[in-house]
C-alpha positions as CSV (number, residue, x, y, z in Angstrom):
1,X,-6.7,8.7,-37.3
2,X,-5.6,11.5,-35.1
3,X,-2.1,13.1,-33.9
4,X,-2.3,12.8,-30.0
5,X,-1.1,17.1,-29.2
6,X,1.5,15.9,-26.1
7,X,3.5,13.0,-27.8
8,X,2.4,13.4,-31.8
9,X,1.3,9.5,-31.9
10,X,-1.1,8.5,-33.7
11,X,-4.0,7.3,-32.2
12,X,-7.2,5.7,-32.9
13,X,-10.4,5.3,-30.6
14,X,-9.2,2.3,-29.0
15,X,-5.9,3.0,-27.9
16,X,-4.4,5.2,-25.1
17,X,-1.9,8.0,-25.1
18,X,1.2,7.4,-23.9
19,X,1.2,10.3,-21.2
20,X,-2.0,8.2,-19.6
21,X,0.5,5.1,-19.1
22,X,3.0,6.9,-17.7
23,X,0.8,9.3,-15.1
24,X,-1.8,6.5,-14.2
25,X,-0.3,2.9,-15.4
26,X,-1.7,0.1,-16.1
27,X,-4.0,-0.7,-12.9
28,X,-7.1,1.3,-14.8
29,X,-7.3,-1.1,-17.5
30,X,-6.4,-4.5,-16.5
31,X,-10.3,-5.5,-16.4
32,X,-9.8,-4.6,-19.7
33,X,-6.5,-6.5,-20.5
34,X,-8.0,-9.2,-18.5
35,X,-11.0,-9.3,-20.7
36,X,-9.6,-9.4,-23.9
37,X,-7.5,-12.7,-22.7
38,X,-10.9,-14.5,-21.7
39,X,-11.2,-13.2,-18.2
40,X,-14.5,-12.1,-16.6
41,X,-13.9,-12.1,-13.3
42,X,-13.9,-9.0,-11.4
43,X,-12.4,-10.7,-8.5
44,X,-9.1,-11.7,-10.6
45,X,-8.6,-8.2,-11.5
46,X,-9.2,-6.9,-8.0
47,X,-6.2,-10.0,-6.5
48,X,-3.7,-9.2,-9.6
49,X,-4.0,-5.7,-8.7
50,X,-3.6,-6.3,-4.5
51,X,-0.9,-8.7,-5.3
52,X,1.2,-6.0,-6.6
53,X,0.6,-4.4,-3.6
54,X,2.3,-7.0,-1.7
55,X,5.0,-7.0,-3.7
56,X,5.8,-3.4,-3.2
57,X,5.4,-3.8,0.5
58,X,7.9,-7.1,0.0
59,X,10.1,-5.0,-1.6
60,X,10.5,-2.1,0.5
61,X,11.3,-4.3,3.1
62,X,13.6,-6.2,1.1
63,X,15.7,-3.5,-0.5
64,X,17.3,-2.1,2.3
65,X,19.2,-5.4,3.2
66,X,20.3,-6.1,0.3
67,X,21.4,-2.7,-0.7
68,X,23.6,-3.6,2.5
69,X,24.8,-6.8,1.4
70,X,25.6,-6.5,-2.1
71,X,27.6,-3.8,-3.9
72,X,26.0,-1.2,-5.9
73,X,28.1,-2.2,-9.6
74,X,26.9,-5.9,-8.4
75,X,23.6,-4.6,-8.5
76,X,23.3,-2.6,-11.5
77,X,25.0,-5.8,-13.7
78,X,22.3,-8.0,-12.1
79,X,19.5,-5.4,-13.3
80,X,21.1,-5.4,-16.9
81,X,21.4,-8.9,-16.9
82,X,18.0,-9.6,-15.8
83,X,16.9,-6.7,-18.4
84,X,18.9,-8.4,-20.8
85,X,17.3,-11.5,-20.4
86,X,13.7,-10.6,-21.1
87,X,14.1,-8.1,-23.9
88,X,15.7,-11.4,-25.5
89,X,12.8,-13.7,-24.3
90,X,10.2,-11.2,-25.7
91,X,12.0,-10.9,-29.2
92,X,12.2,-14.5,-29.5
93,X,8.5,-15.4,-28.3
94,X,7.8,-12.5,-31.5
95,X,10.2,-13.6,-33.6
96,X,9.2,-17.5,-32.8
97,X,5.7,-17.1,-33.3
98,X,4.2,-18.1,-36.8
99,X,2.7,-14.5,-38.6
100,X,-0.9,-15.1,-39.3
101,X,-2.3,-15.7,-43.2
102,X,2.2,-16.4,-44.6
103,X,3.1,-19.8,-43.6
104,X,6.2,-20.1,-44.9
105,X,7.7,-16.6,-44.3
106,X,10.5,-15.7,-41.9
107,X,10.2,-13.8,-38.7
108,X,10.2,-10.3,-38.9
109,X,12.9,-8.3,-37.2
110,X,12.3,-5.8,-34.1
């Protein structure tokens, strides 16, 4: 394995610098991503990727209103809540899920 120069990670053939994610996202590789779930069609890649798309578009719309309506320390405790909530919902799908080949050993902390 090799020391990616920009962010010292290390990296093997398969993965993707960090920097890449950050400059260029996801969009390139949700065929891939797609794929390796069981997905072949093109067509699914091409709505997942337009449906974010509408969402932005929803959103810009959106934002101004409520930006209006609700109070900016209202806002940021709804975005830390919401935050909140799925950093817990991820460490417990982790945490919750058996580890392959130790059947009887406990889940292993973030």
């Amino acid at each position: 394995m090799a020391t990616h120069p920009v962010d010292g990670a290390m990296n093997d053939s398969a993965s993707v610098p960090r920097p890449v994610l950050f400059i260029h996202g996801l969009f390139p590789y949700i065929g891939l991503l797609l794929q390796g779930i069981g997905e072949t069609r093109a067509s699914i890649a091409g709505l997942l990727i337009g449906c974010f798309a509408v969402g932005g578009i929803c959103y810009s719309i959106f934002v101004p209103y409520l930006v209006k309506a609700v109070p900016q320390r209202h806002l940021m405790f709804a975005g830390g809540v919401i935050a909140a909530v799925v950093l817990a919902t991820l460490h417990y799908e982790r945490c919750a899920r058996p580890q392959p080949n130790t059947p009887n050993r406990p889940p292993t902390p973030i």
